[in-house]
C-alpha positions in Angstrom: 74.8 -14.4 -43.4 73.0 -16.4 -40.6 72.8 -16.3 -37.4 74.2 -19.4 -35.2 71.9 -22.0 -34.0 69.9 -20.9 -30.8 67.1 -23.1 -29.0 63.9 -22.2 -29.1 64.1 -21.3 -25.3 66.8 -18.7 -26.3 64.6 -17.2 -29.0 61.6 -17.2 -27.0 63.6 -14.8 -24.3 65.2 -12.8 -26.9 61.9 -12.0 -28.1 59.8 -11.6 -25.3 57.4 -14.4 -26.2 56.4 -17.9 -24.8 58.0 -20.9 -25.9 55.1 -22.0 -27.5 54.8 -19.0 -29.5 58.7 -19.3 -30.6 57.4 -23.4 -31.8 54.6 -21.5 -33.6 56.9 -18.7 -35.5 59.7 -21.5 -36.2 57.2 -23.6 -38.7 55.6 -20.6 -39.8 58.5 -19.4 -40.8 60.1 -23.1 -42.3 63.2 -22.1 -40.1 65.5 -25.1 -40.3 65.2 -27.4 -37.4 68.1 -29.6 -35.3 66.4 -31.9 -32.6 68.5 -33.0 -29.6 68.2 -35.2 -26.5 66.3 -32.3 -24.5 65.9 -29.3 -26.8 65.4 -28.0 -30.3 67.4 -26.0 -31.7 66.6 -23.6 -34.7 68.1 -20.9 -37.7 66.1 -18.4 -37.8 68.0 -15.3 -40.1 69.4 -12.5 -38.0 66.8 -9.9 -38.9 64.2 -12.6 -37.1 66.1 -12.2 -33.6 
């Protein structure tokens, strides 16, 4: 089961790391990808939060 969608902000906090860092793991990892206005938002699986 999968997590709900969280912006990269959100999963940069939750794991202690820049936002930059939290772009970088999102491609790495092929995490699928919603773009709005101001933010992206991404699925990563739960054990990845």
């Amino acid at each position: 089961m999968q997590n709900a969608w969280m912006s990269l902000s959100d999963l940069a906090e939750a794991r202690g790391i820049s936002l930059q860092e939290a772009r970088a793991l999102a491609d790495r990892e092929r995490w699928p990808k919603v773009f709005k206005r101001h933010d992206t938002l991404v699925l990563p699986p739960r054990h990845a939060v």
